[in-house]
C-alpha positions in Angstrom: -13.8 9.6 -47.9 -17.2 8.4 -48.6 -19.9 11.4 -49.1 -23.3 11.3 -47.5 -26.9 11.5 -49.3 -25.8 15.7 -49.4 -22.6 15.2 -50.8 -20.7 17.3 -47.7 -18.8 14.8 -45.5 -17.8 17.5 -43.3 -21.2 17.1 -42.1 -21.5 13.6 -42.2 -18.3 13.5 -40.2 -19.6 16.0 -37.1 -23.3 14.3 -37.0 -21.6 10.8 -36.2 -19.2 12.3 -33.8 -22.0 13.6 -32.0 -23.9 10.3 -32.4 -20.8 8.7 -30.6 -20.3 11.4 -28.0 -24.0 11.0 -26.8 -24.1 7.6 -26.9 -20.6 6.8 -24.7 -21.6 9.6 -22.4 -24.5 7.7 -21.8 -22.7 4.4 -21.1 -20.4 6.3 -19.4 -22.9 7.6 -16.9 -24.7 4.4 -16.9 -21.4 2.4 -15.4 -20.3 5.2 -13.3 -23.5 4.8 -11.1 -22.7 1.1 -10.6 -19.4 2.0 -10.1 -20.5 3.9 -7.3 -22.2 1.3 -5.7 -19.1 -1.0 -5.4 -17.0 1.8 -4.1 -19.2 2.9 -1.3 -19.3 -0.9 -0.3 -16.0 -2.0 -0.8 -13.4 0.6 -1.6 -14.7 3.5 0.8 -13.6 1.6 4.0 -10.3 0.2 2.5 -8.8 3.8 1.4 -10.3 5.1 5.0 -8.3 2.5 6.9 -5.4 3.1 4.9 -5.9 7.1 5.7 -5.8 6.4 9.2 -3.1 3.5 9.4 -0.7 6.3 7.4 -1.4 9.1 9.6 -1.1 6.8 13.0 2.6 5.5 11.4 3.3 8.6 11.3 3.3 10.1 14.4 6.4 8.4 15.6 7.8 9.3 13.0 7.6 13.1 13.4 8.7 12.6 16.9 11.5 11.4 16.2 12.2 14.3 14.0 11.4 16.8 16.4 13.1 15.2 19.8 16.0 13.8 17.8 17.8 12.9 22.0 14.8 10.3 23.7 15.1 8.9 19.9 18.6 8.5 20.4 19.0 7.1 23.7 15.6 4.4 23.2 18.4 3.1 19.8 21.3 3.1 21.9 19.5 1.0 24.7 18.2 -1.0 22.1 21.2 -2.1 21.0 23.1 -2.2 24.4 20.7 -4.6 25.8 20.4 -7.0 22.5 24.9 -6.5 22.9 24.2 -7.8 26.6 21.6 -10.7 26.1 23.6 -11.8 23.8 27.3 -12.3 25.3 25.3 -13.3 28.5 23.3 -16.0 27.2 26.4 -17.4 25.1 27.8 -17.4 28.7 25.3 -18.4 31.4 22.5 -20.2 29.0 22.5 -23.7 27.2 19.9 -24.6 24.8 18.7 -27.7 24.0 20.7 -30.1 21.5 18.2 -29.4 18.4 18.6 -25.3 19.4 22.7 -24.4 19.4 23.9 -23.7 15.8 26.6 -26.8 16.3 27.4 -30.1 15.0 24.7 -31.4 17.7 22.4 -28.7 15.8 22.8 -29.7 12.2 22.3 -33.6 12.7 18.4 -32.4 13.5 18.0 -29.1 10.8 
């Protein structure tokens, strides 16, 4: 290693560390107060509305958790009535030609 004027590089070695500390501390400081301005603007209101989007998403779900029967029953309707609309309007509804999944169909997809 190369020696200072002194001849100890220990020395040497802890007065530029120093040098370096105080000098990125000072940068450091310098960015973080712009960086504060930027997050107060942009990010502030971003991670609020994601705060409060999570915690209204999860309401239902703890519902459901604890009143595992009205969760139940609102699936089973669910799914009874989509059973229903569908075998009822293969049944009593006709779609237009460019609608039904047919030959008629695929001429206009």
């Amino acid at each position: 290693m190369a020696t200072n004027v002194k001849g100890n590089w220990k020395e040497g070695l802890k007065q530029s560390a120093k040098k370096g500390w105080v000098r990125t501390k000072g940068a450091g400081l310098k960015a973080s107060k712009h960086a504060a301005k930027g997050y107060k603007t942009y990010a502030a209101p971003t991670v609020g509305l994601f705060k409060s989007a999570g915690r209204l998403a999860m309401k239902p779900v703890k519902f459901a958790l604890k009143y595992p029967g009205p969760t139940l029953a609102l699936g089973i309707a669910y799914e009874g009535a989509k059973y229903l609309g569908k075998k009822a309007g293969a049944k009593k509804f006709k779609y237009p030609g460019h609608r039904e999944f047919n030959k008629k169909g695929r001429k206009i997809i």
